[in-house]
TITI-670702 format. One record per residue (C-alpha): residue number from 0; x, y, z. Coordinates in nm, 2 decimals, decimal comma, m for minus. Layout:
[NUM; [X; Y; Z]]
...
This chain:
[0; [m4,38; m3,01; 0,09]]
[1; [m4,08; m2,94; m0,09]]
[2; [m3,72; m2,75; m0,10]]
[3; [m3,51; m2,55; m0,24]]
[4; [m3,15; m2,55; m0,17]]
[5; [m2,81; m2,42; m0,23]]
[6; [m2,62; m2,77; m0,08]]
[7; [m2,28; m2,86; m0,02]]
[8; [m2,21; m3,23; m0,08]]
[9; [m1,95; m3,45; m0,09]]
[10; [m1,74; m3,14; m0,14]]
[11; [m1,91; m3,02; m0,43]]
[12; [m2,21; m2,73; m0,42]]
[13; [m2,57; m2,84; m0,57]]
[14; [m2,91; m2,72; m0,62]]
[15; [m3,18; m2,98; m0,48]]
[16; [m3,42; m3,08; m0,59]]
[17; [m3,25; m3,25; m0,87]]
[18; [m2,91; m3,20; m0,74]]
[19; [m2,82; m2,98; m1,04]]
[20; [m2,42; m2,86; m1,00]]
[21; [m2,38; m2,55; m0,88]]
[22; [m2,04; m2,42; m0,85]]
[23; [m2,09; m2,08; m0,87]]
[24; [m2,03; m1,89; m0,51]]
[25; [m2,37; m1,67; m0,52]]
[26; [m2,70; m1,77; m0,61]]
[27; [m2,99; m1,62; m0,62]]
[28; [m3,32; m1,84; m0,58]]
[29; [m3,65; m1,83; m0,64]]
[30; [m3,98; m2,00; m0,64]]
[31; [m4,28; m1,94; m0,80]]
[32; [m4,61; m2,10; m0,70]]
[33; [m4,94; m2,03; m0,89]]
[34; [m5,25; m2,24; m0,75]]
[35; [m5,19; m2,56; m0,87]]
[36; [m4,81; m2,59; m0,93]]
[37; [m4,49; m2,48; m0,88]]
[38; [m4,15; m2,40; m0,99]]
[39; [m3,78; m2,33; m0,82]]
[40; [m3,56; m2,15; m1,01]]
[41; [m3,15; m2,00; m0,98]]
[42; [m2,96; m1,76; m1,08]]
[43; [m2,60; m1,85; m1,15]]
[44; [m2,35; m1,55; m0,98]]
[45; [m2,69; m1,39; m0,91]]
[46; [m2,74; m1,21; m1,23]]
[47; [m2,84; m1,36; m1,65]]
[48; [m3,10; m1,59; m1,68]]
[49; [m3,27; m1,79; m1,44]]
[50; [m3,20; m2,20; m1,45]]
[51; [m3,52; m2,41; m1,34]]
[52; [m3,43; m2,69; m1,08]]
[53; [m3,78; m2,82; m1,08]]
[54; [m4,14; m2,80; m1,15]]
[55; [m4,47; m2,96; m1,10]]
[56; [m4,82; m3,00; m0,95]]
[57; [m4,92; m2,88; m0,62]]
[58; [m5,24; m3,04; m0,42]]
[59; [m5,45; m2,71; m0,33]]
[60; [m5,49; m2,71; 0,03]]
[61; [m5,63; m2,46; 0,31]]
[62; [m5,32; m2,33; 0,50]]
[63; [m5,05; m2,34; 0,22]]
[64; [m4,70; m2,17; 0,44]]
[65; [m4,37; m2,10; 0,32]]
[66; [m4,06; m2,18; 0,54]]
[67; [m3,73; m1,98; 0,46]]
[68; [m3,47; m2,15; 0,64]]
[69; [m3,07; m2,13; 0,72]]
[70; [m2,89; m2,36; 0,93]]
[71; [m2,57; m2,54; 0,91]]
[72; [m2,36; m2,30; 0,76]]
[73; [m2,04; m2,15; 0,92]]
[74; [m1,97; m1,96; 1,24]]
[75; [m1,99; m1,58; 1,00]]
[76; [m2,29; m1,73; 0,75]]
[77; [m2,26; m1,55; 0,44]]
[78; [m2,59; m1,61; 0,33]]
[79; [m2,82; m1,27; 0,27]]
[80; [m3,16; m1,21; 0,15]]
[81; [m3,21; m0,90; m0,11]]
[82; [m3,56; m0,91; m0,21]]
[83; [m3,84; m1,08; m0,13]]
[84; [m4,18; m1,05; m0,31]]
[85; [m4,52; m1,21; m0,17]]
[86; [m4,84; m1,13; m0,43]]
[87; [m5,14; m1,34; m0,50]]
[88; [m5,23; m1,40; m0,85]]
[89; [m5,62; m1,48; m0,98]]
């Protein structure tokens, strides 16, 4: 198991893992998983090039799940989802 996140801490916004700075208001994220590893990626102000926060080897298993969660945010969240893209690669 791992995570992506958009975090504020200590008054100051990060990506985990890695807890690369992240000032920027909007992100975009994104995570890409082939069969034996992965990789979590942003996108600064939500457009340019993609910055990778992490990679690296994933145990193949039977029931692999993906969990896309918000919580903790404020009363009005402005958190939004445009896309999201499921496919299977061979």
């Amino acid at each position: 198991m791992f995570k992506l996140v958009y975090e504020h801490v200590d008054g100051k916004d990060y990506m985990i893992p890695g807890k690369v700075p992240a000032p920027e208001k909007t992100v975009r994220l994104r995570l890409l998983v082939t069969k034996d590893k992965y990789t979590t990626q942003f996108q600064p102000d939500a457009k340019g090039e993609f910055k990778t926060v992490a990679s690296g080897n994933l145990t193949p298993g039977v029931e692999e799940q993906v969990s896309i969660q918000c919580y903790n945010g404020p009363a009005t969240p402005s958190i939004g989802y445009d896309s999201m893209i499921f496919g299977s690669w061979k």
